[in-house]
gemmi code that builds the backbone of each chain (N, CA, C; Angstrom):
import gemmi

chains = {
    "A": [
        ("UNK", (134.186, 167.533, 195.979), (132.975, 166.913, 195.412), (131.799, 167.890, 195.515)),
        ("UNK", (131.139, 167.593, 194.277), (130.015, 168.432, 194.236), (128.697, 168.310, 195.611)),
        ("UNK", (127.956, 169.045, 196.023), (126.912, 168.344, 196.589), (125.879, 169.643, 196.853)),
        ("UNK", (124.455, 169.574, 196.773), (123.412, 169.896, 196.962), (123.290, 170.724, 198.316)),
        ("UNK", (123.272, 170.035, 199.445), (123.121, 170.339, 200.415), (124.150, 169.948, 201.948)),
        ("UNK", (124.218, 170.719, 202.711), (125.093, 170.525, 203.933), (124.569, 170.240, 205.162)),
        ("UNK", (125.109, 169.983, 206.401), (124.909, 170.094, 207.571), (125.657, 169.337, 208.363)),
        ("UNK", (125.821, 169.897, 209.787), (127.063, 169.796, 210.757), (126.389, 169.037, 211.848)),
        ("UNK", (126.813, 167.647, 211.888), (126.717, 167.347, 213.118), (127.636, 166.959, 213.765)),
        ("UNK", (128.357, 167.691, 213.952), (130.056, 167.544, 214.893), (128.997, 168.243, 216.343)),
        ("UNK", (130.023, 167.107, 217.502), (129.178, 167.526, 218.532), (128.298, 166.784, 219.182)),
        ("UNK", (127.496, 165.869, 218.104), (126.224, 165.027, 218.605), (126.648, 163.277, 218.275)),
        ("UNK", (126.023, 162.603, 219.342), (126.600, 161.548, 219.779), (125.265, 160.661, 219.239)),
        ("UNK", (125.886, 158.967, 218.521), (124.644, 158.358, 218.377), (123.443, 158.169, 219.419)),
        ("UNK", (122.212, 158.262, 218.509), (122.273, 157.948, 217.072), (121.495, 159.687, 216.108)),
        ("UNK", (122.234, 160.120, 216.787), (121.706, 161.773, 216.033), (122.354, 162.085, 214.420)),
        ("UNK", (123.525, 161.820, 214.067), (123.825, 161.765, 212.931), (123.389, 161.543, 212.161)),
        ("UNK", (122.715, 159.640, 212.393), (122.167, 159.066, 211.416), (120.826, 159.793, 211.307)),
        ("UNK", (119.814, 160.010, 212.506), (118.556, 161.072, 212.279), (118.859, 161.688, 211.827)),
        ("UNK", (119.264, 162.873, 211.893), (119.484, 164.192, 211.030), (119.819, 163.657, 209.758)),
        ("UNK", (120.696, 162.828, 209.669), (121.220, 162.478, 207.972), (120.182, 161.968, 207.338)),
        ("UNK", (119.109, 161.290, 208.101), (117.634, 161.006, 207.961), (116.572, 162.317, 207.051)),
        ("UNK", (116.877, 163.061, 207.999), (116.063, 163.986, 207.951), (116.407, 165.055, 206.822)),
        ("UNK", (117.343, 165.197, 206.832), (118.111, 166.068, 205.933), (118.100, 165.702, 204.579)),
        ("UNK", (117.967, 163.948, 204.470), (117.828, 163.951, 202.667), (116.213, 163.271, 202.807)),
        ("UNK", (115.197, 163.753, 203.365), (113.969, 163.877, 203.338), (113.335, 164.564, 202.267)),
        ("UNK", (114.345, 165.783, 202.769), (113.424, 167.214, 201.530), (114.315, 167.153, 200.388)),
        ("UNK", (115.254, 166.312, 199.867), (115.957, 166.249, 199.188), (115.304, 165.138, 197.546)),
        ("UNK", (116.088, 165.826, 196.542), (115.506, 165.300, 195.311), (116.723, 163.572, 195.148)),
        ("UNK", (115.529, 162.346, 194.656), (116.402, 161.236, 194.403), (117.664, 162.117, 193.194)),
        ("UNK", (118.767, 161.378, 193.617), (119.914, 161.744, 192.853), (121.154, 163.071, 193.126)),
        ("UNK", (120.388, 163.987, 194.290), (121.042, 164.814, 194.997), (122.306, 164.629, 195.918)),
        ("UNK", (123.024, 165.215, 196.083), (124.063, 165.069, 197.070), (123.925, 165.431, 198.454)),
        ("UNK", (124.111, 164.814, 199.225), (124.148, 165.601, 201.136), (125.486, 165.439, 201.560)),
        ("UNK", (126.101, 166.477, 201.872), (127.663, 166.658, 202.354), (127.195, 166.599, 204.336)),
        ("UNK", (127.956, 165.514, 205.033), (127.768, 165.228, 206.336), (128.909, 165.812, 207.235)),
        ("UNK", (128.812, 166.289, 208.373), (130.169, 166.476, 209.206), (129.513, 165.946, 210.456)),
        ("UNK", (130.632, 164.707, 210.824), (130.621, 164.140, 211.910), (131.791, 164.229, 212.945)),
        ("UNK", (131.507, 164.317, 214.362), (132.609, 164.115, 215.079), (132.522, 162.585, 216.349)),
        ("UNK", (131.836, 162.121, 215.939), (131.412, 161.004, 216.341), (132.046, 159.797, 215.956)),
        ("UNK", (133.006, 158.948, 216.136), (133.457, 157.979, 215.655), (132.578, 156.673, 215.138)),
        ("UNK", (131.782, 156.840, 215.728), (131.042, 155.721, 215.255), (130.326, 155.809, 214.087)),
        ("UNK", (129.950, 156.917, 213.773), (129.546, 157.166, 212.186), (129.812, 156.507, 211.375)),
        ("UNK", (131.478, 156.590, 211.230), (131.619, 155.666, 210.023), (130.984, 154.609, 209.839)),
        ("UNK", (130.781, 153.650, 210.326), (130.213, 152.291, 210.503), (128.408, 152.437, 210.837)),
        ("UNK", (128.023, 153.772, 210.735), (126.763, 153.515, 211.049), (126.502, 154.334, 209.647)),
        ("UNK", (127.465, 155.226, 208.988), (126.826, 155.666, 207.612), (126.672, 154.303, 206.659)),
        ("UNK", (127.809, 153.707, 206.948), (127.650, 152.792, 205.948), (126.866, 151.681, 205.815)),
        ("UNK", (126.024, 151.708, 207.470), (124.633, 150.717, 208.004), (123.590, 151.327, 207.372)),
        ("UNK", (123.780, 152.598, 207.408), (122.259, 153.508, 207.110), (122.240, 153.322, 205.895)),
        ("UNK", (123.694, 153.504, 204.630), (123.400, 153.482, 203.334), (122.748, 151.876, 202.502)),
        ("UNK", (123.404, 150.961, 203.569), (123.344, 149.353, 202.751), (121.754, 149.479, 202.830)),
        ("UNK", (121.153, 149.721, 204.227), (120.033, 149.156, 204.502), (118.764, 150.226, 203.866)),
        ("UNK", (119.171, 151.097, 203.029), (118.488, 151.965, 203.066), (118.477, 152.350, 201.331)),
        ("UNK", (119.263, 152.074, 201.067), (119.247, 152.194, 199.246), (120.480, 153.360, 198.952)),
        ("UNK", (120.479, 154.423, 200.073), (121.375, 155.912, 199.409), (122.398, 155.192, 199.287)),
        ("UNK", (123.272, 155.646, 198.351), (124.827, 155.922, 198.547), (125.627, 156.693, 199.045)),
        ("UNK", (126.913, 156.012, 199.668), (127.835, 156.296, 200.068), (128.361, 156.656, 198.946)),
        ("UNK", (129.034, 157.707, 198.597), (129.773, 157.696, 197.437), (131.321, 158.374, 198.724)),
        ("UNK", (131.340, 158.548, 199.378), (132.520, 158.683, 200.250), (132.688, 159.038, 201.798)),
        ("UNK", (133.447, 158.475, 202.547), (133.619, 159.132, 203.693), (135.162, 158.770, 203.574)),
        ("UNK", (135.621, 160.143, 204.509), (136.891, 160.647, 204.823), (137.501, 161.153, 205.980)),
        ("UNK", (138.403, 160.886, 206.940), (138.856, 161.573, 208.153), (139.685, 163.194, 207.704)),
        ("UNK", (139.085, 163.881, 208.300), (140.203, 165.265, 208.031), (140.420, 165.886, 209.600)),
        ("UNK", (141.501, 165.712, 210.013), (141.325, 166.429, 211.451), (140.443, 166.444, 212.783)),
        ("UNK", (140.344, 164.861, 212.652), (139.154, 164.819, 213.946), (137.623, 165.031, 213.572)),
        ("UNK", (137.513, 165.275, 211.910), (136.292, 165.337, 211.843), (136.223, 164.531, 210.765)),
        ("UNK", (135.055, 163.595, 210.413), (134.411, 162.505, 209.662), (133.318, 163.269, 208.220)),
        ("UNK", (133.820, 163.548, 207.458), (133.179, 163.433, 206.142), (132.481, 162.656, 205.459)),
        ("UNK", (131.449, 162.801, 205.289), (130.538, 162.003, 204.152), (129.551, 162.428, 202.942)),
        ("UNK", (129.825, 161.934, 202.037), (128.933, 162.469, 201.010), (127.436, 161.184, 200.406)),
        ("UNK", (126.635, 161.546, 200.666), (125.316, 160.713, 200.295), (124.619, 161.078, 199.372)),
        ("UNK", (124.332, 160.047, 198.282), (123.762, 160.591, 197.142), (122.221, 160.066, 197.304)),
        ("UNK", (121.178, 160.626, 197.652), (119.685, 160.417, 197.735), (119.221, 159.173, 196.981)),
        ("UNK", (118.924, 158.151, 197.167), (117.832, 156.970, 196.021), (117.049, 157.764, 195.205)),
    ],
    "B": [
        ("UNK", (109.575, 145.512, 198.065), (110.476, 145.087, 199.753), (109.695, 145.467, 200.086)),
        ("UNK", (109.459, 144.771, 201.246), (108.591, 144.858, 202.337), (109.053, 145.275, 203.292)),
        ("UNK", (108.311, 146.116, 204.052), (108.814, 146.904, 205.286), (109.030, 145.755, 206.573)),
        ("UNK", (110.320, 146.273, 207.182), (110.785, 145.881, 207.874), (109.845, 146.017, 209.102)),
        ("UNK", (110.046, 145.252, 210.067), (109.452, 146.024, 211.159), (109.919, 145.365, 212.598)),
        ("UNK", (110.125, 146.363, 213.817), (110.775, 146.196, 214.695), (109.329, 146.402, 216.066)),
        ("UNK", (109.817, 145.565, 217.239), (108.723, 145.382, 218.494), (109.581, 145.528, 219.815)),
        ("UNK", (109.479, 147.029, 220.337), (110.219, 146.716, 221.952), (109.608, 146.604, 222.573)),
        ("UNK", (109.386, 146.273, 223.771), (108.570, 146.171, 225.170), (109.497, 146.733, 226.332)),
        ("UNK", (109.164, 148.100, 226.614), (109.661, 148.921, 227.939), (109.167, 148.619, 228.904)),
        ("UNK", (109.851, 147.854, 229.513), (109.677, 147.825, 230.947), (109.975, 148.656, 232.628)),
        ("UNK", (111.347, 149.574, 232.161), (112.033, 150.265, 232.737), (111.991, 151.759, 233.068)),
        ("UNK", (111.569, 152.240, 234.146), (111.510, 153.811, 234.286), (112.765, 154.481, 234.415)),
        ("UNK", (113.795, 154.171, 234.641), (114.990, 154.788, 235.475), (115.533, 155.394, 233.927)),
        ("UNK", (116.286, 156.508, 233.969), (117.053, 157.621, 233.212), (118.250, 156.402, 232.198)),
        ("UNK", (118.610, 155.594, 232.675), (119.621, 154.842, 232.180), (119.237, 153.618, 231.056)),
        ("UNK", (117.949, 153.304, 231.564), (117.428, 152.354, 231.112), (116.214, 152.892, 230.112)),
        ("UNK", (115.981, 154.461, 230.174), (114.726, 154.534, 228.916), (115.641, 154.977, 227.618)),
        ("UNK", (116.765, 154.848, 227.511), (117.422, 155.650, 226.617), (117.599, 154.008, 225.498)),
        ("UNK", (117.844, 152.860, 225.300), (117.936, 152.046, 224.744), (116.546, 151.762, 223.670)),
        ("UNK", (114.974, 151.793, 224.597), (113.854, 151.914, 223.830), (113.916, 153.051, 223.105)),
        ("UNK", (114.003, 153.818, 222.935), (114.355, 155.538, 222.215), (115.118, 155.646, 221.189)),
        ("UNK", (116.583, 154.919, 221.573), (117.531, 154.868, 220.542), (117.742, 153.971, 219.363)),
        ("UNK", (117.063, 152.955, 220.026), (116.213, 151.419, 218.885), (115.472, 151.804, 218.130)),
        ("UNK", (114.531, 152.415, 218.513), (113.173, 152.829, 217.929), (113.157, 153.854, 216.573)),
        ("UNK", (113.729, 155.199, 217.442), (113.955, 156.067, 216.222), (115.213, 155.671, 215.055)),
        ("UNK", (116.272, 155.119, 215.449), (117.081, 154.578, 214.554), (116.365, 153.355, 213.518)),
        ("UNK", (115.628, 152.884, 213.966), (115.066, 151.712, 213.351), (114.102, 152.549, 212.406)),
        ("UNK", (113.021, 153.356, 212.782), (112.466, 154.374, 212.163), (113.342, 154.835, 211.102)),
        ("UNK", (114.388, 155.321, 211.150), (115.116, 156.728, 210.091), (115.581, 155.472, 209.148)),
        ("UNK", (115.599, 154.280, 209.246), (115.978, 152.979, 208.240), (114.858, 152.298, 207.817)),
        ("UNK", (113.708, 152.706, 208.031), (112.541, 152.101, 207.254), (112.116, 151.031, 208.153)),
        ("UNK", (112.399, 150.860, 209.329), (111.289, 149.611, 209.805), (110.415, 150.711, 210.346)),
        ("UNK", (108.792, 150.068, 210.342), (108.026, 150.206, 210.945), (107.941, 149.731, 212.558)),
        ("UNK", (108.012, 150.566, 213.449), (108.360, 150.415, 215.128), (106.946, 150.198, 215.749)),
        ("UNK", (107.009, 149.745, 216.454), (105.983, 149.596, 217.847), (106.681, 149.541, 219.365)),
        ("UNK", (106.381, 150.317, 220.191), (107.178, 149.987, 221.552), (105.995, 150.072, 222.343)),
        ("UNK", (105.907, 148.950, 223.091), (104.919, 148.687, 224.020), (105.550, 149.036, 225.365)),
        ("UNK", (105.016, 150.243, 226.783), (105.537, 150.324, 227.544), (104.405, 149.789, 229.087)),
        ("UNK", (105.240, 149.458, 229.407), (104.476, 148.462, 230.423), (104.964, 148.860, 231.829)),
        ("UNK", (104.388, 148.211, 233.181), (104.914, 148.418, 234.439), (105.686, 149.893, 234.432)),
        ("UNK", (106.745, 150.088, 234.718), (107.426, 151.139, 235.195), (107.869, 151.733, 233.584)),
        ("UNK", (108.339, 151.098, 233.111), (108.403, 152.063, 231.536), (107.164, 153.377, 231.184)),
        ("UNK", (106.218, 153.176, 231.567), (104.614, 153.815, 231.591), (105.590, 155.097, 232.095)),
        ("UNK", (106.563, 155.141, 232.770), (106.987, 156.609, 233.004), (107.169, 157.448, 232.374)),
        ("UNK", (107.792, 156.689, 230.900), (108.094, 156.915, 229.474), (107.391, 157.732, 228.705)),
        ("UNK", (106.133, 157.639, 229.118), (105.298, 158.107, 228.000), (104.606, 159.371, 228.639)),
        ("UNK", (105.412, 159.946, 230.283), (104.598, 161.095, 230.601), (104.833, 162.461, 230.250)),
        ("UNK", (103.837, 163.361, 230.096), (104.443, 164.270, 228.983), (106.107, 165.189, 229.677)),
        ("UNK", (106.002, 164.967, 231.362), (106.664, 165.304, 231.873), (108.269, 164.361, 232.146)),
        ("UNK", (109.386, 164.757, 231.487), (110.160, 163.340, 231.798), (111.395, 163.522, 232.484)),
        ("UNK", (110.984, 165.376, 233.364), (112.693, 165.699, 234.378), (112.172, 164.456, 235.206)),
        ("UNK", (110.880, 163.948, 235.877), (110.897, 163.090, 237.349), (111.846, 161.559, 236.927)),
        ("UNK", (112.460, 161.213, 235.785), (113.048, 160.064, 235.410), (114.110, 160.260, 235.675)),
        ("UNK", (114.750, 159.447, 236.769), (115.948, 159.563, 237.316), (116.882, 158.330, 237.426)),
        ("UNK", (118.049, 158.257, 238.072), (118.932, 157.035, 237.772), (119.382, 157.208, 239.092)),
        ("UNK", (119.282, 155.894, 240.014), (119.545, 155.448, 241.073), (121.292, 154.659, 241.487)),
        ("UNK", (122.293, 155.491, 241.895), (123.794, 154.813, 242.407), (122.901, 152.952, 242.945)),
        ("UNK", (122.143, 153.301, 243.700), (121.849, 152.132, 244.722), (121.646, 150.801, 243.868)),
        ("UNK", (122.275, 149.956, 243.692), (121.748, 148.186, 243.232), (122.059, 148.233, 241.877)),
        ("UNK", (122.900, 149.484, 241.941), (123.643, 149.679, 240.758), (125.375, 149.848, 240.159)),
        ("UNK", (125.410, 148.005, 241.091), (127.089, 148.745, 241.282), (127.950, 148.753, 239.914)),
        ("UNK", (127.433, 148.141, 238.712), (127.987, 148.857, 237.413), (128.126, 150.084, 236.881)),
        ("UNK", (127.814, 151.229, 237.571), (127.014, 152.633, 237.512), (128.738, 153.381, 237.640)),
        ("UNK", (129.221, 153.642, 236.904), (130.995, 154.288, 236.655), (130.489, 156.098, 237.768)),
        ("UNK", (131.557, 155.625, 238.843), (131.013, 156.944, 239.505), (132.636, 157.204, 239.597)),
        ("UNK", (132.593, 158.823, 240.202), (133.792, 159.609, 239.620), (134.696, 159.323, 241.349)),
        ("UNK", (134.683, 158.738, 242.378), (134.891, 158.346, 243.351), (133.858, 157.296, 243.674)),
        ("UNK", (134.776, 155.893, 244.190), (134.254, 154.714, 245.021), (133.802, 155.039, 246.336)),
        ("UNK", (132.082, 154.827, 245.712), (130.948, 155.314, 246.824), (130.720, 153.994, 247.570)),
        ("UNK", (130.613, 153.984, 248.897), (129.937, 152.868, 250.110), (128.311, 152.836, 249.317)),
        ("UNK", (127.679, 151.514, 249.453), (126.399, 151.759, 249.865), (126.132, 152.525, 250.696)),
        ("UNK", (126.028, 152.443, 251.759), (125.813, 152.933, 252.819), (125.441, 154.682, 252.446)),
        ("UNK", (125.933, 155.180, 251.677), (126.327, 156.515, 251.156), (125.157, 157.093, 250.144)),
        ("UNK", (125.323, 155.877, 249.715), (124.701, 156.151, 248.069), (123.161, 156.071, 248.777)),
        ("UNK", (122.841, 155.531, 249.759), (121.237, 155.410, 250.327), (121.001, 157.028, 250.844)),
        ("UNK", (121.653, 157.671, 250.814), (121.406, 159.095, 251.778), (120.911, 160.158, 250.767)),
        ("UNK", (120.034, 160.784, 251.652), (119.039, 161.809, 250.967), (119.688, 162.497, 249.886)),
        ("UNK", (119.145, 162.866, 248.895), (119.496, 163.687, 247.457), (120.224, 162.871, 246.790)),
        ("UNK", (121.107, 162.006, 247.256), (122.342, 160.889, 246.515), (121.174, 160.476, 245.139)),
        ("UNK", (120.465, 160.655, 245.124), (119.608, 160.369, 243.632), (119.515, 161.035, 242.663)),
        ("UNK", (119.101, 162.340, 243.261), (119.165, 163.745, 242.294), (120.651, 164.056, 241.981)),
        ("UNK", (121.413, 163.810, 242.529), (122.757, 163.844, 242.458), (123.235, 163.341, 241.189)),
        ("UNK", (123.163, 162.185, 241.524), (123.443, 161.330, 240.352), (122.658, 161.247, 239.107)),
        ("UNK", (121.551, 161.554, 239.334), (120.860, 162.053, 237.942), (121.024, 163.117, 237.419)),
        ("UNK", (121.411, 164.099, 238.146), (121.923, 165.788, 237.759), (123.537, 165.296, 236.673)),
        ("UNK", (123.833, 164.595, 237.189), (125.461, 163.946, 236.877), (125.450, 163.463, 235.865)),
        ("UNK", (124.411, 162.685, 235.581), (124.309, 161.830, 234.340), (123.641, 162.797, 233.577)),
        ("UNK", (122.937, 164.020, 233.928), (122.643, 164.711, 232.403), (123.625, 165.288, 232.221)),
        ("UNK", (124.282, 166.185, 232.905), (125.758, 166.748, 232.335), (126.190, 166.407, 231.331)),
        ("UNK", (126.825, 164.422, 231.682), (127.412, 164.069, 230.884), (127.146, 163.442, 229.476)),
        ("UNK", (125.557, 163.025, 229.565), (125.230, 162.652, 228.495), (125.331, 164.413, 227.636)),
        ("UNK", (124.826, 165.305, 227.999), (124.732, 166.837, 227.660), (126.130, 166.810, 227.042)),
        ("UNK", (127.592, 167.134, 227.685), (128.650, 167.322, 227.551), (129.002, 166.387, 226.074)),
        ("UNK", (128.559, 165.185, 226.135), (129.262, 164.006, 225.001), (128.445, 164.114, 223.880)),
        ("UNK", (127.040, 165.119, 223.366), (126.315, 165.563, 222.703), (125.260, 164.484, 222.180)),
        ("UNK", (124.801, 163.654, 223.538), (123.751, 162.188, 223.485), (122.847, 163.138, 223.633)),
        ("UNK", (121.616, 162.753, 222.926), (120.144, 163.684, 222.599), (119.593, 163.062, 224.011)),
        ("UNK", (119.058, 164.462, 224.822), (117.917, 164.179, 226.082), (117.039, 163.390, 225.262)),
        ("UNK", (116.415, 162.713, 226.574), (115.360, 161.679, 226.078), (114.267, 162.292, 225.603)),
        ("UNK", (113.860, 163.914, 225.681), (112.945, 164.493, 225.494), (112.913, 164.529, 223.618)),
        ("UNK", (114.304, 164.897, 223.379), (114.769, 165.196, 222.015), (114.369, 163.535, 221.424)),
        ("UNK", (114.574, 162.525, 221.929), (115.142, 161.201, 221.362), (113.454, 160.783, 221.157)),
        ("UNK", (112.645, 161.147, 221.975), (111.008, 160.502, 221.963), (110.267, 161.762, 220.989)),
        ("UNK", (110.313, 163.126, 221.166), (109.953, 163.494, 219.901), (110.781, 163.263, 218.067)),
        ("UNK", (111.626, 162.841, 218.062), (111.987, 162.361, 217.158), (110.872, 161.070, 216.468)),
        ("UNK", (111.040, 159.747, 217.904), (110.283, 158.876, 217.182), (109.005, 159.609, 216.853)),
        ("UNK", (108.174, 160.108, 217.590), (107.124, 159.821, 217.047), (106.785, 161.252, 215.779)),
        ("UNK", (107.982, 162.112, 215.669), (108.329, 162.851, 214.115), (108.489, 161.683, 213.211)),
        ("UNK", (108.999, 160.003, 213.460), (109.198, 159.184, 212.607), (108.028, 158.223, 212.630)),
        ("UNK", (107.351, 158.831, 213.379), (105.576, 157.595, 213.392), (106.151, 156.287, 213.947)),
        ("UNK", (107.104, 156.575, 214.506), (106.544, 154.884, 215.846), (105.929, 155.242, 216.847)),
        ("UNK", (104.959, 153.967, 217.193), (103.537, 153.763, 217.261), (103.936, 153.515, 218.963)),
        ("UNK", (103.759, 154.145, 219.984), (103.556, 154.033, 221.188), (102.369, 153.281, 221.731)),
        ("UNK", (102.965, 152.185, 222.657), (101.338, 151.897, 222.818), (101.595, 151.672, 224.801)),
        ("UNK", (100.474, 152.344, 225.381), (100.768, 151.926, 226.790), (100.327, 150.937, 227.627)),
        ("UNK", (100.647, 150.222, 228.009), (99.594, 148.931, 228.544), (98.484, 149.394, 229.661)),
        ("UNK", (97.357, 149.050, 229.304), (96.145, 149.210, 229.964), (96.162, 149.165, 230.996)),
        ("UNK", (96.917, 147.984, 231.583), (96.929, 147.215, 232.502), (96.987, 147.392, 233.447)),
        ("UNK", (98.553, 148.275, 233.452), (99.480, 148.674, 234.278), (99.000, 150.133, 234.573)),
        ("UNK", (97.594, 150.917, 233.348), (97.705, 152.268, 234.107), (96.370, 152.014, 235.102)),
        ("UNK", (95.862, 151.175, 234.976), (94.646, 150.594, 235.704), (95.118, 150.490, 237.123)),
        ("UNK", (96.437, 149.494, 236.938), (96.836, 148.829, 238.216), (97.634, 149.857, 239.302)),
        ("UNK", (98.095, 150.922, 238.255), (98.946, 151.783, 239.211), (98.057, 152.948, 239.422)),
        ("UNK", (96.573, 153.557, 238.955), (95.806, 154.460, 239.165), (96.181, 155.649, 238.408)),
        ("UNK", (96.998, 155.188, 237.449), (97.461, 156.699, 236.891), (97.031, 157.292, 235.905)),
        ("UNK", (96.594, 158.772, 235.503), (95.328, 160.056, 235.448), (96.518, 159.971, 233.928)),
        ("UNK", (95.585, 159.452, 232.929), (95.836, 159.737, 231.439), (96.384, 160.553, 230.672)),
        ("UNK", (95.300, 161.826, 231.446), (96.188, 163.321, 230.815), (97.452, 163.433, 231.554)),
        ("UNK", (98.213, 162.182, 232.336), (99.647, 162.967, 232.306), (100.545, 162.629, 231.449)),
        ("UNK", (99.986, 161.598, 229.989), (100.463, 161.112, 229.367), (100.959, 161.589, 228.205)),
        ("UNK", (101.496, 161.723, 227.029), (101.382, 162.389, 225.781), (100.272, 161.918, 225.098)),
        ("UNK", (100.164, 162.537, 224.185), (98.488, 162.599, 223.328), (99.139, 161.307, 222.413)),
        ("UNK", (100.357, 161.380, 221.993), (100.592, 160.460, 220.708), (100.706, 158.820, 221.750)),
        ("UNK", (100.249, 158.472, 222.419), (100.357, 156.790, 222.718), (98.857, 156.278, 222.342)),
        ("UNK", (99.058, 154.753, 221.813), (97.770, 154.473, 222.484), (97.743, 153.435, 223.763)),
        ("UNK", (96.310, 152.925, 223.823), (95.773, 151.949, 225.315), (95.817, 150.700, 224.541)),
        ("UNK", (96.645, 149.481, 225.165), (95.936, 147.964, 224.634), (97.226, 147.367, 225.326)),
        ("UNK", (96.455, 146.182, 224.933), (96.846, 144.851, 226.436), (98.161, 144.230, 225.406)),
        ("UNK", (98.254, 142.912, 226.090), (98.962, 142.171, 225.517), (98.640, 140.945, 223.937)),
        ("UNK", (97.085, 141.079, 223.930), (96.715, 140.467, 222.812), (97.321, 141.372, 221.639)),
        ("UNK", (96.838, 142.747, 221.807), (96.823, 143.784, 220.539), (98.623, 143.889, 220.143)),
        ("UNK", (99.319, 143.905, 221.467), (100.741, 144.155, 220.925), (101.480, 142.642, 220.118)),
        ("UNK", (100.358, 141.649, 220.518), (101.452, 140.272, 219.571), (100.789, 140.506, 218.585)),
        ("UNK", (99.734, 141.090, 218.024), (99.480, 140.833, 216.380), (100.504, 142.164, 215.979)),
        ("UNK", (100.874, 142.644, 216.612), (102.196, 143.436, 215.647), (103.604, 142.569, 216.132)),
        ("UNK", (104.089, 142.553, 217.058), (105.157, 141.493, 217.569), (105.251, 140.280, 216.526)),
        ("UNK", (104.229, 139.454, 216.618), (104.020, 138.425, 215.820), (104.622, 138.156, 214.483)),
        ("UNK", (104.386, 139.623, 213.910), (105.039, 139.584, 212.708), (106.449, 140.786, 212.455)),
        ("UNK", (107.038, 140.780, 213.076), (108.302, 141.154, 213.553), (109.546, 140.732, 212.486)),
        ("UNK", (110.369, 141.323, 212.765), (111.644, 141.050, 212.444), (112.628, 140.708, 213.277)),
        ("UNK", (112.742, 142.456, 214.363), (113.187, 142.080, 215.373), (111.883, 142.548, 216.551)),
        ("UNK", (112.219, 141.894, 217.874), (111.781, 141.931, 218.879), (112.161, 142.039, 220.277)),
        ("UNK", (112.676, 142.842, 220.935), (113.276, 143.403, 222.067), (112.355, 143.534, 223.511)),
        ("UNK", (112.993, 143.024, 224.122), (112.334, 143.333, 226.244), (113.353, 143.899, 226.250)),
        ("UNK", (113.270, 145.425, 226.952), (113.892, 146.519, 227.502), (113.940, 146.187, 228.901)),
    ],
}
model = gemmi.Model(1)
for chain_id, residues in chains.items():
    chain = gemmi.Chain(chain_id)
    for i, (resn, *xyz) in enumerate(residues, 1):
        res = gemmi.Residue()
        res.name, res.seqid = resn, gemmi.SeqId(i, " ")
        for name, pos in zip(("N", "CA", "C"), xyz):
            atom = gemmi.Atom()
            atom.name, atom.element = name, gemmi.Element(name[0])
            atom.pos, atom.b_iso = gemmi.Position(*pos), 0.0
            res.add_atom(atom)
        chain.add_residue(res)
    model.add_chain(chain)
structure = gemmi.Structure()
structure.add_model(model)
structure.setup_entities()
């Protein structure tokens, strides 16, 4: 999948993901992509808290090897 | 839509217990509520610019997961504090949980609104400038006209 911008938060434990994933589509244009790396299990269930309550989309998350993928498309 | 908005009240100084106001707050922040955390009595520790002296006590804390079954008796003896607070940053460090230093400049990078109770810095004598610049001073009237109109509302 296509996407705009990246960043790694494998490593950091809630609720830092969701900040940074915060922060990260801040400087970002509505309609852009943000590619996420999580190693945090709880992510899953908190990307998909951050996206309902928040307008972005989820357009995917994925397990690959212990690490949690997500792609967010900016409001 | 109207902004959401969230009200904690910190009551708590100890290392274990400021991490819940912090993690509410700025999470609630990065989702669009507007935050207020009112810190009161011993929470007031919270807001000093200095925050290694916040520590976590084994003692009256027998839920406290220690790596060998400690006596009271044990856990009362000199350093057994620093100990265990040295212990607990490790591991929050090791499991990649943001220091509380990281977790309180965040909120207020997200503009929740610190406020310290008057009351309590009156009552305990304690010198302002050891505070951060971003809190403000007000009692319990000023924090229910934001409480009041709440969503959610939390005692820490």
């Amino acid at each position: 999948m296509n996407f705009d911008k990246e960043f790694d938060a494998s490593g950091l434990s809630c609720p830092l993901p969701i900040l940074k994933t915060k922060k990260a589509l801040s400087d970002m244009a509505p309609g852009q992509v943000l590619k996420m790396i999580a190693t945090d299990s709880g992510s899953i269930k908190d990307m998909q808290a951050f996206a309902e309550q928040t307008g972005n989309q989820l357009l995917s998350s994925n397990e690959e090897a212990g690490k949690y993928i997500f792609f967010m498309q900016k409001k | 839509m109207t902004t959401k908005k969230m009200a904690i009240i910190a009551t708590k100084g100890t290392l274990d217990m400021a991490y819940p106001p912090f993690i509410l707050a700025s999470t609630a922040a990065a989702l669009g509520y507007e935050v207020q955390v009112f810190f009161t009595f011993y929470g007031l520790q919270l807001l000093r610019k200095d925050l290694s002296d916040v520590m976590i006590s084994p003692l009256a804390n027998p839920a406290m997961p220690m790596p060998v079954p400690m006596p009271v008796m044990v856990q009362m003896l000199p350093g057994m504090e620093s100990m265990a607070t040295m212990m607990m940053k490790q591991k929050l460090k090791k499991h990649g949980v943001a220091s509380l230093q990281e977790l309180r400049d965040l909120c207020i990078e997200a503009e929740v609104k610190f406020i310290a109770c008057q009351m309590t810095v009156d009552l305990f004598e304690f010198d302002k400038s050891e505070f951060i610049d971003e809190c403000e001073y007000g009692g319990a009237a000023m924090f229910m006209g934001f409480a009041g109109d709440t969503d959610i509302c939390l005692f820490v």
